[in-house]
N, C-alpha and C positions, 0 to 999 in steps of 0.2 A: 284528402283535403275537402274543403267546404266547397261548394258551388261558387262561380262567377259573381261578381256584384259590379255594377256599376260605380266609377267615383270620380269625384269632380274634384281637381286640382284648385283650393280654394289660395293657397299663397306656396310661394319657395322661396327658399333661399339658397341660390348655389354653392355660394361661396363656403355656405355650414355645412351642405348637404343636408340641407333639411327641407322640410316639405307639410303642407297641408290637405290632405283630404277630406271629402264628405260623401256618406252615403246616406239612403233613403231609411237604413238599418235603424231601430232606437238602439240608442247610446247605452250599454249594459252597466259600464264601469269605465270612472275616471280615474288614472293611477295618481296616486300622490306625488309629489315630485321634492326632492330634496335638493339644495343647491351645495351644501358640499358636498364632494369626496374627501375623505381622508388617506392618504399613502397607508398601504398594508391592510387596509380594512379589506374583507370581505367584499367581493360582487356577484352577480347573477345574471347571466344573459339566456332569455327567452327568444326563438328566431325560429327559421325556418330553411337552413341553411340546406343546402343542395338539394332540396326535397324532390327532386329526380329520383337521387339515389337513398337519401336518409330519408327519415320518418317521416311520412309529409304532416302528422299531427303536430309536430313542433320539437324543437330540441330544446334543453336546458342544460347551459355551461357554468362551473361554477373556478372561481379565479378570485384575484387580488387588484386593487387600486397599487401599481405598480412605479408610478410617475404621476403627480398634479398638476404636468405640462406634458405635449403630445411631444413629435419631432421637432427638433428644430428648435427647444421650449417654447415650441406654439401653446401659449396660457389659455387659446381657446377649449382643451381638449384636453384627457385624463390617458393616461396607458395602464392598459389592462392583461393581467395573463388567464383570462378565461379565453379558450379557446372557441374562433369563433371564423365562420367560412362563408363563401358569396351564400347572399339569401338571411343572411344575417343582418344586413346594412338598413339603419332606419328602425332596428330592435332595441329594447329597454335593454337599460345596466341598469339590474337594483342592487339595494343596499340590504343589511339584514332585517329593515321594517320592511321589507318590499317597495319600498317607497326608489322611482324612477331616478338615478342620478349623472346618468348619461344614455346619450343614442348612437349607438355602435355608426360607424363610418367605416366607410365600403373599402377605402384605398392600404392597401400590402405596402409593405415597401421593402428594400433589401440595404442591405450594407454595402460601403463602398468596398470593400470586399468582395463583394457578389451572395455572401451567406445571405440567407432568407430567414429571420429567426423565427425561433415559436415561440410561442405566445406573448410574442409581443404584437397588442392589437390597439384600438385606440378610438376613442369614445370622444362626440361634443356634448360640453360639460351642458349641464342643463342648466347653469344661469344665461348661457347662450341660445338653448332653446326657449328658457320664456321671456327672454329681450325681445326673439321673433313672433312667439306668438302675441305678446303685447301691444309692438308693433300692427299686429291685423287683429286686433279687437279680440283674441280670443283671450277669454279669463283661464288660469290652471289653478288648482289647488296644491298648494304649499303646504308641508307636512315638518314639525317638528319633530325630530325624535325623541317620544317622550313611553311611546310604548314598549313592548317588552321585544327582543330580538326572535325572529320567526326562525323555523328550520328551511331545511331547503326546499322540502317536498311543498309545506304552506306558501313560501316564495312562487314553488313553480305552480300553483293552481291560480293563485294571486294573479300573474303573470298571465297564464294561459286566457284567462279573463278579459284580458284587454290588447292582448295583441294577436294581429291578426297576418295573413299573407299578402301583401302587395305584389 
């Protein structure tokens, strides 16, 4: 992994499990962000999931828009089956423009059953993240999808680009 950075918690939200940072870093690349999901579409999740034991350069998982509501039909959240593990939480879901459509959220859950399913994982929707960042004066770029669909390797360079390790 990369060296230490200093960063300054510029706003949260706990409720979303979202979060603001800043570092002293310049800013390389701002992802595009798209507000819907579509059920069955394509996703792609960038992260840095147990990099103890995985890759500490970064993982890329690729899966499906599975649910347009989380648990519970929480409307705030999308269900995903790309698979995706602690160290994950606070990473991009993109779409096939690479363009950001959710930010993975850290919490597992189980069945009353007790089964623990796979890949059922589960994302807040990004009209939820730029409600929050609106709210604290940060502007995002909103991306229509008007360009051609990326493969997954240009996804994950894309990706690589702007996400980093917290």
């Amino acid at each position: 992994g990369s060296p230490a950075i200093r960063a300054r918690l510029v706003a949260r939200d706990a409720a979303n499990d979202l979060a603001v940072l800043s570092t002293d870093l310049p800013q390389k690349v701002v992802p595009p962000l798209s507000i819907r999901a579509r059920m069955g579409e394509n996703v792609y999740v960038y992260g840095f999931p147990q990099s103890d034991v995985l890759a500490s350069t970064g993982n890329f998982t690729i899966g499906n828009v599975t649910a347009t509501a989380g648990s519970n039909d929480d409307t705030r959240k999308i269900q995903i089956s790309a698979p995706v593990h602690g160290g994950n939480s606070g990473g991009p879901v993109l779409d096939q423009y690479a363009n950001v459509i959710g930010v993975i959220q850290s919490k597992q859950i189980a069945f009353a059953s007790g089964d623990v399913p796979q890949n059922v994982n589960f994302a807040i929707k990004t009209s939820i993240a730029l409600n929050f960042l609106e709210a604290n004066g940060i502007e995002a770029p909103i991306n229509v999808r008007t360009n051609d669909p990326l493969d997954g390797a240009m996804i994950a360079e894309k990706a690589r680009n702007f996400t980093v390790q917290v």
